[in-house]
C-alpha positions as CSV (number, residue, x, y, z in Angstrom):
1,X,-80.2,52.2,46.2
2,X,-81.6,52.1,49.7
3,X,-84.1,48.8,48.3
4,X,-81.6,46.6,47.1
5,X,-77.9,48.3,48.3
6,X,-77.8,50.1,51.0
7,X,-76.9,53.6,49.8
8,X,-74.8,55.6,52.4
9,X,-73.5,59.2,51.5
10,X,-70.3,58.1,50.1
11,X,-70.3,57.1,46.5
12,X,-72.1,57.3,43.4
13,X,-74.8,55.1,43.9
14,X,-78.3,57.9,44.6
15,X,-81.4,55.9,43.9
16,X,-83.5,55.8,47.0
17,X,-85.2,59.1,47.8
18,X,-88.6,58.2,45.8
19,X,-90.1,56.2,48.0
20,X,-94.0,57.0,47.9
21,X,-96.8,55.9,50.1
22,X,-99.0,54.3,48.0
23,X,-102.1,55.3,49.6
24,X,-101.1,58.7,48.3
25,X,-100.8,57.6,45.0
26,X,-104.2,55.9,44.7
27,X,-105.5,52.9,42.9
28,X,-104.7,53.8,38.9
29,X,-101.1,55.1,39.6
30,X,-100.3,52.7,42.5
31,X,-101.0,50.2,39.7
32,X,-98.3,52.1,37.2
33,X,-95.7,52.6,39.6
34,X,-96.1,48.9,40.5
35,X,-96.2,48.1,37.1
36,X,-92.7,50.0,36.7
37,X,-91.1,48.2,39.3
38,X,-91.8,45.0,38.7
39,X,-90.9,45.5,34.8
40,X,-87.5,47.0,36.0
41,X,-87.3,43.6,38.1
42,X,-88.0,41.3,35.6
43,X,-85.5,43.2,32.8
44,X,-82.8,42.1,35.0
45,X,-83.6,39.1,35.6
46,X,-84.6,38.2,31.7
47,X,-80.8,40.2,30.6
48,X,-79.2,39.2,33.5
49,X,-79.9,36.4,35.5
50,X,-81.5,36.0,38.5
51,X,-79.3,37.3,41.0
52,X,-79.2,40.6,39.2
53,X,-82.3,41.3,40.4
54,X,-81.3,42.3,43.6
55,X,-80.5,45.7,42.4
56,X,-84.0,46.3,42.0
57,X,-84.4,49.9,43.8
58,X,-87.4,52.6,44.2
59,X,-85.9,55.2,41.8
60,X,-84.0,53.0,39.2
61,X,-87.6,52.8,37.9
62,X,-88.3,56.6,36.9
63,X,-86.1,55.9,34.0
64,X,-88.8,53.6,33.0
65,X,-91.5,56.0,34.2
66,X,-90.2,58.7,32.2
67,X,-89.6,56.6,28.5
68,X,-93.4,55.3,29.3
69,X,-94.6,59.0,29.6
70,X,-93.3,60.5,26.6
71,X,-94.3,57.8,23.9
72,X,-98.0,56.2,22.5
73,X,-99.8,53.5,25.0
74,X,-100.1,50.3,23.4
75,X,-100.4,47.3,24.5
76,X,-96.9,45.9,24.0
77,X,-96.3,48.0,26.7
78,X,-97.6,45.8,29.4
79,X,-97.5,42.0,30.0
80,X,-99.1,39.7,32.8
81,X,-96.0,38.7,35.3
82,X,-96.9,35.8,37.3
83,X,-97.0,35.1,40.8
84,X,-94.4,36.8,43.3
85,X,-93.8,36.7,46.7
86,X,-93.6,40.4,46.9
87,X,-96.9,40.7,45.5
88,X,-98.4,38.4,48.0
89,X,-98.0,35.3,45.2
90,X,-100.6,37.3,42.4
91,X,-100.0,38.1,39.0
92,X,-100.1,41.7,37.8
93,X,-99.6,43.6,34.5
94,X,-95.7,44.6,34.7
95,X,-94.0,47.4,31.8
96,X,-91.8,46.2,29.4
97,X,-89.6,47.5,26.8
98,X,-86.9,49.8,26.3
99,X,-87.2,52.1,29.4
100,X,-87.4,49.1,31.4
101,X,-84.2,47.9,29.8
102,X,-82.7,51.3,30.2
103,X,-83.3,51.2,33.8
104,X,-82.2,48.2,34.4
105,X,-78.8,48.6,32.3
106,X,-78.3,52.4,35.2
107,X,-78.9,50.0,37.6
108,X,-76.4,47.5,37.3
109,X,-73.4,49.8,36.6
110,X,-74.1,51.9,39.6
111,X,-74.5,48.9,41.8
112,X,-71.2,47.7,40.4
113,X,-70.0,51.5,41.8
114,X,-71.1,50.7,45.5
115,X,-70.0,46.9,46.0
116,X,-66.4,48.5,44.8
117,X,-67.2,51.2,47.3
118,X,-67.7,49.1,49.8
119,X,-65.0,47.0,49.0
120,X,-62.4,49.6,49.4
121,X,-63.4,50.8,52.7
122,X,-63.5,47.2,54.0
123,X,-67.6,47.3,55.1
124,X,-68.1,44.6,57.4
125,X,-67.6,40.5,55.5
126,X,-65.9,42.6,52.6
127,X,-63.4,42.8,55.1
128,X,-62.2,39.3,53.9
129,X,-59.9,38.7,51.2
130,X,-61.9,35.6,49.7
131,X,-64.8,37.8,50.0
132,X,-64.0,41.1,48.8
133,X,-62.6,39.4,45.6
134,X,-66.0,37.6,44.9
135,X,-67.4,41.1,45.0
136,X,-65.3,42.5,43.2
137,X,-65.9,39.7,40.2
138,X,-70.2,40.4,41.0
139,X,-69.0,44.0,40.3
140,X,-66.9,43.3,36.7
141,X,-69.9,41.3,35.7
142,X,-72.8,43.7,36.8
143,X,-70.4,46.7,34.5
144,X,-70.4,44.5,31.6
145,X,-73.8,43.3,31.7
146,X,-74.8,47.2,31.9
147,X,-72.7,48.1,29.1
148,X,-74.0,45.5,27.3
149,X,-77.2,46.5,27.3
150,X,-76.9,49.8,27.2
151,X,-74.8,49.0,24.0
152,X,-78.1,46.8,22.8
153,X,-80.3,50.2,23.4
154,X,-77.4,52.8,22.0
155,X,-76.6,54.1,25.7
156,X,-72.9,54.6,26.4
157,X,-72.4,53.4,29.9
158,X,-68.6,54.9,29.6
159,X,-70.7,58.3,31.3
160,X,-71.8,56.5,34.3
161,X,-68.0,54.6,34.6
162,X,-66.4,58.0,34.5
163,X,-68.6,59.5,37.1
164,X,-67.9,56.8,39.4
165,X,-64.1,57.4,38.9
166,X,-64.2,60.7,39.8
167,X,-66.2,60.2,42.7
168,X,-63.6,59.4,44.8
169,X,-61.1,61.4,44.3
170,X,-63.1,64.3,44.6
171,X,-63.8,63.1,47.8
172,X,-60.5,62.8,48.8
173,X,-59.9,66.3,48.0
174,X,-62.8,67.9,50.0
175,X,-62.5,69.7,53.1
176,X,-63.8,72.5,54.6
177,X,-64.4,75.4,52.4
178,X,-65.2,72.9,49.3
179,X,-68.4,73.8,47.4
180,X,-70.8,71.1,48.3
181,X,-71.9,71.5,44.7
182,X,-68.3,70.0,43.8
183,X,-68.9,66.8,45.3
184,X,-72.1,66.0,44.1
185,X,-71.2,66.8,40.6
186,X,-70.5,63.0,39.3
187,X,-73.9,62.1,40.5
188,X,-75.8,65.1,39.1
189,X,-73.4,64.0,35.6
190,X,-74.7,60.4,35.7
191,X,-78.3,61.5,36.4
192,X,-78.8,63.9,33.7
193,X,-77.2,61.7,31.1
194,X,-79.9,58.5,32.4
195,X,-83.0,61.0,32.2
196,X,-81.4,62.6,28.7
197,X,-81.6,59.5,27.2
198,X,-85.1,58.3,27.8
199,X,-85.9,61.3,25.1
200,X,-84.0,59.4,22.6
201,X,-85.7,56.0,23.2
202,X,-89.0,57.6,22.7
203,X,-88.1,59.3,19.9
204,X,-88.5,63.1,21.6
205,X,-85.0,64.6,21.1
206,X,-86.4,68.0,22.1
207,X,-87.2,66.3,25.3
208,X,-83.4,65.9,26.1
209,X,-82.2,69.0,27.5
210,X,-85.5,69.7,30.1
211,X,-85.0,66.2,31.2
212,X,-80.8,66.6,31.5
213,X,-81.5,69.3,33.4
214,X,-84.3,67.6,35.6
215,X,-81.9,64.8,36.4
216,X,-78.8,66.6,37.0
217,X,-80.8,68.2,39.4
218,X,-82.3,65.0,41.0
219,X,-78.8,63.8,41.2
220,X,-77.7,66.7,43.5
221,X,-80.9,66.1,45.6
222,X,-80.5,62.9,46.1
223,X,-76.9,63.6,47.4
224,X,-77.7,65.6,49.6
225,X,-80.5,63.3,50.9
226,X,-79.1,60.7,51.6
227,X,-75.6,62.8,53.5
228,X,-78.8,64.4,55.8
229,X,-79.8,61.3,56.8
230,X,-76.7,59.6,57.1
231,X,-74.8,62.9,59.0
232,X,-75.8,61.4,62.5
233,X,-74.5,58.2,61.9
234,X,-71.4,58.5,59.9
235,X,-70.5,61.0,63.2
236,X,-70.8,57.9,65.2
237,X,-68.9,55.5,62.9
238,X,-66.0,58.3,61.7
239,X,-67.5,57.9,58.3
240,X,-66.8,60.2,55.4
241,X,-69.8,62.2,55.4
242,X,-70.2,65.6,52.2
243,X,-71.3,67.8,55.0
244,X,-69.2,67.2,57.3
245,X,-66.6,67.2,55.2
246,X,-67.2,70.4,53.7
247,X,-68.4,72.2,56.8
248,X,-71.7,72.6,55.1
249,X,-74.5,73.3,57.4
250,X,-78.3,71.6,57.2
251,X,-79.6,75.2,56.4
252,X,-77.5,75.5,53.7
253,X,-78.4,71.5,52.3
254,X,-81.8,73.0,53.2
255,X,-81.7,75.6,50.5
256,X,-79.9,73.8,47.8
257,X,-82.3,70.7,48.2
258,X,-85.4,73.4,48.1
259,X,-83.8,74.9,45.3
260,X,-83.3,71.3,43.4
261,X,-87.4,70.5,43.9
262,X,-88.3,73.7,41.9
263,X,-85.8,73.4,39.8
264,X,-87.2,69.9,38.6
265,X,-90.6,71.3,38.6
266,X,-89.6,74.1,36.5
267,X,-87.7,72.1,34.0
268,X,-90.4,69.3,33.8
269,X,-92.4,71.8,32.1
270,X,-90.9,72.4,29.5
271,X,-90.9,68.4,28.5
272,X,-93.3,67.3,26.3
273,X,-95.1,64.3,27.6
274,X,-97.7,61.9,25.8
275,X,-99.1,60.9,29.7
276,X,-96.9,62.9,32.5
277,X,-99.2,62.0,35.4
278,X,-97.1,59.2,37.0
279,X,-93.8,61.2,36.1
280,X,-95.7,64.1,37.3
281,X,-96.6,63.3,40.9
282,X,-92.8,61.1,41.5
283,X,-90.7,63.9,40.6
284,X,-92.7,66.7,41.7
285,X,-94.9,65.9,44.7
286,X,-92.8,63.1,45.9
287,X,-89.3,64.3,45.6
288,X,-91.0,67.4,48.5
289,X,-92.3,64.8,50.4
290,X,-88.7,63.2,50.2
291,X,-87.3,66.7,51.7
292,X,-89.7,66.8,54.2
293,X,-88.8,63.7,55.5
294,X,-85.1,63.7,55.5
295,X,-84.9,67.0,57.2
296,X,-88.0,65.7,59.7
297,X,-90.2,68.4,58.9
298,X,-93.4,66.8,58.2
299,X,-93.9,62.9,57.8
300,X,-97.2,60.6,56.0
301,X,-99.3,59.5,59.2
302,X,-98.2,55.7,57.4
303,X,-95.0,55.6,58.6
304,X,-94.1,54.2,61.7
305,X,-97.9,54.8,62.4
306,X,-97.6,58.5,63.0
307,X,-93.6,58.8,63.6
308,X,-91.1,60.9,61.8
309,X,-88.9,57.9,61.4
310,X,-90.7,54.6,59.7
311,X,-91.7,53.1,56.6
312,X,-95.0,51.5,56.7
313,X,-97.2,52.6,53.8
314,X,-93.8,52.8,51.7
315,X,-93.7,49.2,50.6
316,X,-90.7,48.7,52.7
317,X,-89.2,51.6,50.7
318,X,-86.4,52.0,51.8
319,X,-85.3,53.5,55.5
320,X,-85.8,57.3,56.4
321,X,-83.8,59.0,59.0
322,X,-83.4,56.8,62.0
323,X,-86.2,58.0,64.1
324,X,-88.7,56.1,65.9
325,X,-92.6,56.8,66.6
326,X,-93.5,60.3,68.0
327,X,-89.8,61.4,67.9
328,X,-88.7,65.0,67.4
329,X,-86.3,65.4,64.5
330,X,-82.7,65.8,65.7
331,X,-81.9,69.4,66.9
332,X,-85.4,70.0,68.7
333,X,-84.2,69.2,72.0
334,X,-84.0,65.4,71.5
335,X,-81.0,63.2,70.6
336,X,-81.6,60.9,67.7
337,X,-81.5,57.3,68.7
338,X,-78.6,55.4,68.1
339,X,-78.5,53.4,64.6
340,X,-78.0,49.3,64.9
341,X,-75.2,48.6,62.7
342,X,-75.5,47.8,59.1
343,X,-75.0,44.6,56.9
344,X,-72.6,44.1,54.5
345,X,-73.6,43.6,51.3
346,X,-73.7,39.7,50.9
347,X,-74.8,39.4,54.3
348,X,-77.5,41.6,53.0
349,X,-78.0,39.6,50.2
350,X,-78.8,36.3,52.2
351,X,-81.4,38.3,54.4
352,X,-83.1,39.6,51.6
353,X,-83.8,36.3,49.9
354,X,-84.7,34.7,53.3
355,X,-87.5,38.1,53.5
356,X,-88.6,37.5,50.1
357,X,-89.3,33.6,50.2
358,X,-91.2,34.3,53.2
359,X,-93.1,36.9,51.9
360,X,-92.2,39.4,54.8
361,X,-91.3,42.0,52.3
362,X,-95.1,42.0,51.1
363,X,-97.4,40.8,54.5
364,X,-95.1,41.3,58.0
365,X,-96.7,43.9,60.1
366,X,-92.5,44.4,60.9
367,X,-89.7,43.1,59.8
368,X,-85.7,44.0,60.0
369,X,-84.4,45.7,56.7
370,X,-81.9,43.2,55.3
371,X,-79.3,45.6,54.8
372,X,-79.8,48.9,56.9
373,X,-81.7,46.6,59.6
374,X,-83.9,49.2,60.7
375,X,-87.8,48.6,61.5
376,X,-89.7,48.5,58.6
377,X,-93.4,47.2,57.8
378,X,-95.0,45.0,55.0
379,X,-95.9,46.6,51.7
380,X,-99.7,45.1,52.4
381,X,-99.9,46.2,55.9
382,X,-102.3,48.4,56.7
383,X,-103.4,49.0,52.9
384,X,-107.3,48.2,52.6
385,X,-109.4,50.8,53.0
386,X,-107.2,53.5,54.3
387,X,-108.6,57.1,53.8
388,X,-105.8,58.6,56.2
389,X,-103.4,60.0,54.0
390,X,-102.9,63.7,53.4
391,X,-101.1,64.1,51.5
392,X,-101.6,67.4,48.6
393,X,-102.5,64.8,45.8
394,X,-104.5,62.8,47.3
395,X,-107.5,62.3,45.3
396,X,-106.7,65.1,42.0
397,X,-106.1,64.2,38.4
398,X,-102.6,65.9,38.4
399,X,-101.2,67.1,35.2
400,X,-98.2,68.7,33.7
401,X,-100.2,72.0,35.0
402,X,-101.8,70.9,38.1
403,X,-103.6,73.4,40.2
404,X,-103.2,71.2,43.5
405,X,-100.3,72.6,44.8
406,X,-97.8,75.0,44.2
407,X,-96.0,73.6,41.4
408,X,-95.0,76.5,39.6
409,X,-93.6,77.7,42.4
């Protein structure tokens, strides 16, 4: 969860990779996916309490996308939210209802995975005894507040526990010659059961198997996402790091995470959807852009005004692979810059309450990400009457069958 937790390449936790500009998206889905967010938000804090809420993240809310797409609009589905520093102090029309729940129920449990992740390897204040034992009883409550209401929605959280269980000691098994496939396997597990399930809350059981496979395979991708952009500076640190580990080259992570995209595609179209737009353009256009990214291939002209590495026009999305304005990706002659260290997680915690009572999440032209502390830029900056973007949507009605691109492929 590279919004609220800082996701690294150890563990469990994957949300992170969806992280769309939102001049790509335009006005109507902007709106949605906004709309998705802040419901996902605002089921934590209504189940939870407000300190839940920091495990808000940028692909929790697909869970929500996707029980939204498959079922009748009504109105129930939407509600006015009022005024939030991360939305400049307005009001806006937020989802409710069972996806929102759903996602919010994933999040928790897996955000109880990393604070016991970084627990055990001692991350920076968790270092301290006093500490590390407050985390760990944020970590108990966050797993039964999951399972709660997953219980309240019919979701067995015991799929996500168990994944997180055998992450590590798969982990501590791998070395060279290990399939890179084996270590990502928890996460593809607790994906596919997460996206599965959305088909039974809207009442499309046929829908379960396209959308298990379409998150198993978003699982693997985000895996290998976030080792690719972490590879550089677990090197520096001596962390554990899935390609290192398993000797796996970036041409290799290449393929597989190529392979992953049209996999998705491909298994997105067999799902019946009542309004797939939204789901559509996240997990099909987005997820490439996501690739693109990590392996520094191409880059939105938004981030970092024209750099491989930022994340203006992301709504402070999340942080992409270390590199600044105008850099060359590593391997092209050019040594990626070296990464400021990272907060630990209540450290984090306090920054990102101080960013969001200040409204520099929403309006600073820059600002320090409270737990990654790279450079990143106001969700409002730069967003009126922006016509820049190129991105391959930009402007098309896309559709389970869009001719904009090569979907099919």
């Amino acid at each position: 969860m590279r919004h609220a937790l800082v996701n690294d390449a150890r563990g469990i936790v994957v949300f992170g990779i969806v992280r769309p500009c939102t001049h790509r998206l335009g006005d109507g889905l902007k709106a949605e996916w906004m709309a998705h967010l802040c419901g996902l938000c605002l089921a934590l804090r209504a189940d939870h309490g407000q300190f839940s809420r920091v495990v808000t993240n940028y692909d929790g809310l697909i869970v929500s996308v996707l029980t939204e797409a498959q079922t009748e609009h009504t109105a129930r589905q939407r509600r006015t939210a009022g005024p939030c520093p991360l939305r400049g102090m307005r009001t806006a029309p937020i989802a409710r209802g069972e996806g929102a729940r759903l996602a919010a129920s994933v999040s928790l449990v897996l955000a109880s995975a990393k604070i016991r992740d970084h627990v055990a390897d001692g991350d920076g204040l968790l270092r301290r005894r006093p500490l590390a034992a407050a985390a760990r009883r944020v970590a108990h409550g966050w797993d039964r507040a999951g399972a709660r209401t997953g219980a309240e929605l019919g979701f067995d959280t015991a799929v996500l526990v168990d994944a997180v269980e055998r992450q590590q000691g798969i982990e501590a098994l791998a070395g060279p010659g290990t399939l890179l496939l084996t270590v990502t396997e928890p996460t593809e597990t607790a994906t596919a059961a997460a996206f599965a399930y959305t088909a039974v809350l809207a009442g499309r059981p046929g829908n379960s198997a396209p959308l298990a496979e379409a998150g198993r395979l978003f699982g693997r991708l985000a895996h290998l996402l976030d080792a690719v952009e972490d590879q550089p500076a677990d090197a520096a640190s001596g962390a554990w790091n899935p390609l290192t580990a398993t000797g796996t080259s970036r041409a290799e992570a290449r393929r597989l995470a190529d392979d992953a995209v049209r996999g998705i595609r491909l298994a997105l179209r067999d799902v019946e959807f009542t309004d797939g737009r939204l789901a559509h353009v996240l997990l099909a256009h987005e997820l490439r852009a996501s690739v693109d990214r990590a392996f520094g291939t191409t880059a939105c002209v938004h981030e970092g005004h024209g750099g491989y590495g930022g994340d203006g026009g992301h709504g402070g999305q999340g942080s992409q692979s270390g590199q600044g304005s105008g850099a060359l990706p590593p391997g092209f002659g050019q040594q990626p810059p070296s990464k400021p260290g990272k907060r630990g997680f209540l450290a984090g915690c306090a920054v990102f309450v101080g960013l969001c009572c200040t409204c520099k999440l929403c309006c600073a032209d820059e600002y320090e990400g409270p737990w990654s502390r790279k450079k990143r830029e106001g969700c409002c900056n730069k967003s009126d009457g922006c016509d820049c973007c190129d991105g391959c949507c930009d402007g098309c009605d896309c559709c389970d069958a869009c001719s904009c691109c090569d979907c099919g492929a």
